[in-house]
N, C-alpha and C positions, 0 to 999 in steps of 0.2 A: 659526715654529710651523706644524704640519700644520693645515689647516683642515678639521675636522669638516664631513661632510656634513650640511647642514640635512633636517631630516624634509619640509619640503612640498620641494627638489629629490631626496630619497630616493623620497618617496611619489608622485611627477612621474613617472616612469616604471615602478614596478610598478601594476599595475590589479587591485582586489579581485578575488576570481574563486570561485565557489562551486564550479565544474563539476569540477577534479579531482580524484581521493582521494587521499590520502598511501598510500602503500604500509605507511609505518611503522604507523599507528596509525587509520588510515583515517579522519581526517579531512579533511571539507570545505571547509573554509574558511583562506582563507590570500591571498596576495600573487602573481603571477605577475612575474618578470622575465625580458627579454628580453638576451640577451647571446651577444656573438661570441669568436669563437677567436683570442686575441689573444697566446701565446706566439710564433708564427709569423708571423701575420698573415693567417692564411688565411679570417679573416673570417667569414660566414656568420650565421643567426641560430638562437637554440637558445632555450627555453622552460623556465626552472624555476618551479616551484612550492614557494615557503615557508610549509610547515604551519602553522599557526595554534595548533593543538591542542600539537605534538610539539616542531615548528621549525623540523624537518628539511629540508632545501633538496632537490628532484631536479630533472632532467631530465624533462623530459614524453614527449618524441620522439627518443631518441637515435639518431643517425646508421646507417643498418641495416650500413654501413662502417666502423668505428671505428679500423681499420688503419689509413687514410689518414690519420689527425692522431697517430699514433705514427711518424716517420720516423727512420731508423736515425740521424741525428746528436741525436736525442731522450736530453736527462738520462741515461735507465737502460740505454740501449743502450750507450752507449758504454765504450767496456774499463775495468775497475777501476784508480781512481785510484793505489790505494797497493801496486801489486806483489801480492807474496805472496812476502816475503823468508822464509817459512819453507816456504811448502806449495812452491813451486816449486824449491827446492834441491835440488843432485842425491843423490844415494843414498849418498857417501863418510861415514864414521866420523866426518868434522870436519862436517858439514852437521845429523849426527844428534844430535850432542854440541849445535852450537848450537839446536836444534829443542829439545830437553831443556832447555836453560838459560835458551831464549826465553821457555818456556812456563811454568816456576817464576816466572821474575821477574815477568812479565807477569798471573798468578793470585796472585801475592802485593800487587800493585798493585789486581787484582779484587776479592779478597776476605781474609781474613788467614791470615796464611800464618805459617811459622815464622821467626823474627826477624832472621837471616842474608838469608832474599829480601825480608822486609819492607825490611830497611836498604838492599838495592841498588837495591829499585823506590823509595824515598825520596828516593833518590839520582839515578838517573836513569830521575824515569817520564817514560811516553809518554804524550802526547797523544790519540792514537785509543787508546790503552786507555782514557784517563781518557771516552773518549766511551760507549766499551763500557761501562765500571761504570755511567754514568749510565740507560744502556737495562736492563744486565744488575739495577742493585742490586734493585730491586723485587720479582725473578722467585726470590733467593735464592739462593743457590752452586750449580755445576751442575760435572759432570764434566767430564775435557777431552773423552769420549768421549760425552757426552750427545749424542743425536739432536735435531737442531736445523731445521727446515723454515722456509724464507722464501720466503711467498707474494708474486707479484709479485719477487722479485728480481730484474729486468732482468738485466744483463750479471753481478751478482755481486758490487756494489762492496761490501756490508756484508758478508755472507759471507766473504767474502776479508780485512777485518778483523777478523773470527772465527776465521779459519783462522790470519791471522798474529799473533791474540794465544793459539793455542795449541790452537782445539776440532779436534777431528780427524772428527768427521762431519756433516757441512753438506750439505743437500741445499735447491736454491732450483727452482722452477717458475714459467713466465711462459708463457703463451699465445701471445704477439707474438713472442715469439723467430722467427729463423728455422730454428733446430734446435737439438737440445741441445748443451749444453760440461761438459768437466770444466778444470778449473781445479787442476794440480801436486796433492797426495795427497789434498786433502782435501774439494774442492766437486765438485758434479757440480748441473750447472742441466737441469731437464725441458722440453725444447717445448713442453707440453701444458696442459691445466687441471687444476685443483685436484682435481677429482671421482674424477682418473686415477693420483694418487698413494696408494700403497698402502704400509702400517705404521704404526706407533706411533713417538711424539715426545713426546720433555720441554718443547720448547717450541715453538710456530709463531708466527710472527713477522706480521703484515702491517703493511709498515714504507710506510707513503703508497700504498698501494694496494688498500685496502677500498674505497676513492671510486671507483676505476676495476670496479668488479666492478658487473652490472645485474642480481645477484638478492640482495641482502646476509645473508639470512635464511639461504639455500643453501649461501654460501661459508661461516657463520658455524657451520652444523651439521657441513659438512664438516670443518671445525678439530676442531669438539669430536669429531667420531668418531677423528678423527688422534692425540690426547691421550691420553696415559698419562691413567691415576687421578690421579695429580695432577699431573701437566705443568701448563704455564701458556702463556697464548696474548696476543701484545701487538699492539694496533692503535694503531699512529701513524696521526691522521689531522688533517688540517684542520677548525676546528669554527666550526658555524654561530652564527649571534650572537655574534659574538666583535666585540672593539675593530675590527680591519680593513675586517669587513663593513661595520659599521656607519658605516665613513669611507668605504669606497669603494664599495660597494654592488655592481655589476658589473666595475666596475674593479676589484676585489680579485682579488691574483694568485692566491691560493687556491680560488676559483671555478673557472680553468680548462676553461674551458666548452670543447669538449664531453667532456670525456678523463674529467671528474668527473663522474659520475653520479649521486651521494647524498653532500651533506654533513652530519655530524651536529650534532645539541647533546648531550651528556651525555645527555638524557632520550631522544631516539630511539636513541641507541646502546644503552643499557641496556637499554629497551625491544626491539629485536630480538636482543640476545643472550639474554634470556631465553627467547628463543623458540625458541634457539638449543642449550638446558640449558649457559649459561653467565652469570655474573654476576660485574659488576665489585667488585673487592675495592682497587684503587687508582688514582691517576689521577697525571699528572705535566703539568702546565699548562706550555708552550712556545709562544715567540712567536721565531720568526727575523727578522730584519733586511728579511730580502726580504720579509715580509707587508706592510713599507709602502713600500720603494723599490721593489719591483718594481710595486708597486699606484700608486704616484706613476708610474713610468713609463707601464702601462698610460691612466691620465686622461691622459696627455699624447700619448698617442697614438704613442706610442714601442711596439714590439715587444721582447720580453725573450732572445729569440736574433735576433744581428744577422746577417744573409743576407749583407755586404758580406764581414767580417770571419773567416764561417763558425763563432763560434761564442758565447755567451750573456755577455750584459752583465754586468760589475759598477759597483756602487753608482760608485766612482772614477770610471769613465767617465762618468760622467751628470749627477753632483751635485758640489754644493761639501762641502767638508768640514765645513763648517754645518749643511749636509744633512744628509749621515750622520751624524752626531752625532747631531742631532733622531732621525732615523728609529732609530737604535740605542737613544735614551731613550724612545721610544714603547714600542719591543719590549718593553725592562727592563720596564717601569710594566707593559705587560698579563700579563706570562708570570707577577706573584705571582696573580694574581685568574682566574676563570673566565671571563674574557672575554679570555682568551688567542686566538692565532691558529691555535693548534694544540694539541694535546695527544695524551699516551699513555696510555691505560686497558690495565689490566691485569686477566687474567679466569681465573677458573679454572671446571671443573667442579662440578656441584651437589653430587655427593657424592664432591668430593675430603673428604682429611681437613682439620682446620683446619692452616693456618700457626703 
């Protein structure tokens, strides 16, 4: 069994603190913790403050360098996992034909289709499609030519499973880049910030990278100006008060100190989307594996990319299969209730039409 953080070793290192305001909701009052940069080990100490009022977790003092804790063998830097067996195919009759037949079978797996591609994707679905449905169902069936924006996209790994389950215009932006990419027909990733991206989008995406932005209100108006009338805009993010926190306190891998700059609960999310002329209409509670083995490794003083090996742990390496098991029925148990590790809200404009 994982052992629950007790409230007096929780309360043992955060210190009441009246002195800073939440940014969210502006209150005063809350918790202060103290926490270093432990996916790398690059140490250091960084100062959040957990709203009292809201929930909301931030950074007090972020790093005036935030470059320096994104290193290109970083998660999102690195090249997209699953190809692009369709955008990257050359130009021949047989590459177009299967581009055509990928993207039937793969949108009848999406969403229902007519009964010959239902039977083949029945037959043989995919996997990262079946991941896509799970992100895409909420948002509603969408063209393969819908304009699609993902904020934060690093290197392009989700994208690129957009592209290889059939969308044909994907457009991602990341600041940390070190220049832009296009990626075979269909992505093309921006250098720049969000503020710099010009047109209309049926959906914008911020897939774990809301936390990394240090004005939330800003990026959040930005989306909503980006949105069609009724586009739809999804933020995965890590959420505060959740089962993990609550076991691990600063050990929690979701913290991420200093990369994360605002973690929410449901009520400050909601709370700055309004602010934002946007409000959440659904939500999708998710808890991964690694909120508690990677947060076990963090207590143990373990780093989550190993420096020796060159590149990030899994559960197998570290634990017994006792472990993982545990750690994997923790996840199950929070992802039904609101005290998941993570979650997707989904947002539309005030006066889209109704769904």
């Amino acid at each position: 069994m994982l052992a629950e953080q007790t409230s007096e070793s929780y309360l043992s290192h955060p210190t009441p603190s009246p002195a800073p305001a939440c940014t969210v909701c502006a209150g005063t009052r809350g918790l202060v913790h103290h926490a270093s940069e432990k996916m790398f080990g690059f140490g250091g100490e960084f100062v959040y403050f957990e709203c009292s009022t809201c929930g909301c977790l931030q950074i007090l003092a972020p790093p005036s360098d935030l470059s320096r804790y994104y290193p290109d063998y970083y998660y999102s830097y690195t090249h997209p996992r699953n190809g692009s067996r369709y955008t990257i195919a050359n130009g021949s009759l047989l590459s177009a034909v299967r581009r055509w037949a990928g993207r039937h079978r793969n949108f009848a797996q999406l969403y229902r289709a007519n009964p010959l591609w239902r039977l083949i994707a029945m037959l043989r679905p995919r996997r990262d499609v079946a991941r896509l449905k799970g992100l895409l169902g909420p948002v509603g069936r969408l063209r393969a030519d819908a304009r699609i924006l993902d904020v934060g996209s690093g290197a392009g790994d989700l994208l690129c499973e957009l592209a290889d389950a059939g969308f044909t215009n994907l457009l991602g932006v990341d600041p940390f880049l070190r220049e832009s990419i296009s990626i075979g027909r269909s992505v093309r990733i921006l250098a720049t910030q969000l503020d710099a991206v010009r047109g209309e989008f049926d959906l914008v995406m911020f897939n774990h990278s809301l936390e990394h932005m240090p004005d939330q209100a800003s990026a959040l108006r930005s989306a909503a100006t980006l949105l069609h009338t009724n586009g739809i805009c999804t933020i995965a993010i890590p959420v505060a008060g959740s089962d993990p926190w609550s076991r691990y306190g600063t050990d929690w891998v979701g913290l991420d100190a200093p990369r994360h700059l605002f973690l929410h609960t449901e009520q400050s999310l909601r709370q700055v989307a309004l602010r934002a002329g946007l409000h959440v209409y659904h939500i999708v509670w998710d808890t991964s594996e690694i909120a508690y083995w990677g947060s076990e490794l963090y207590r143990r003083g373990i780093t989550l990319y190993d420096d020796q090996r060159g590149c990030f742990r899994q559960p197998d390496m570290c634990f017994t299969q006792d472990e993982v098991s545990e750690f994997a029925r923790c996840a199950a148990d929070a992802s039904v209730t609101a005290r998941a590790g993570a979650a997707t809200f989904y947002l539309r404009k005030h006066d889209a039409r109704p769904l």
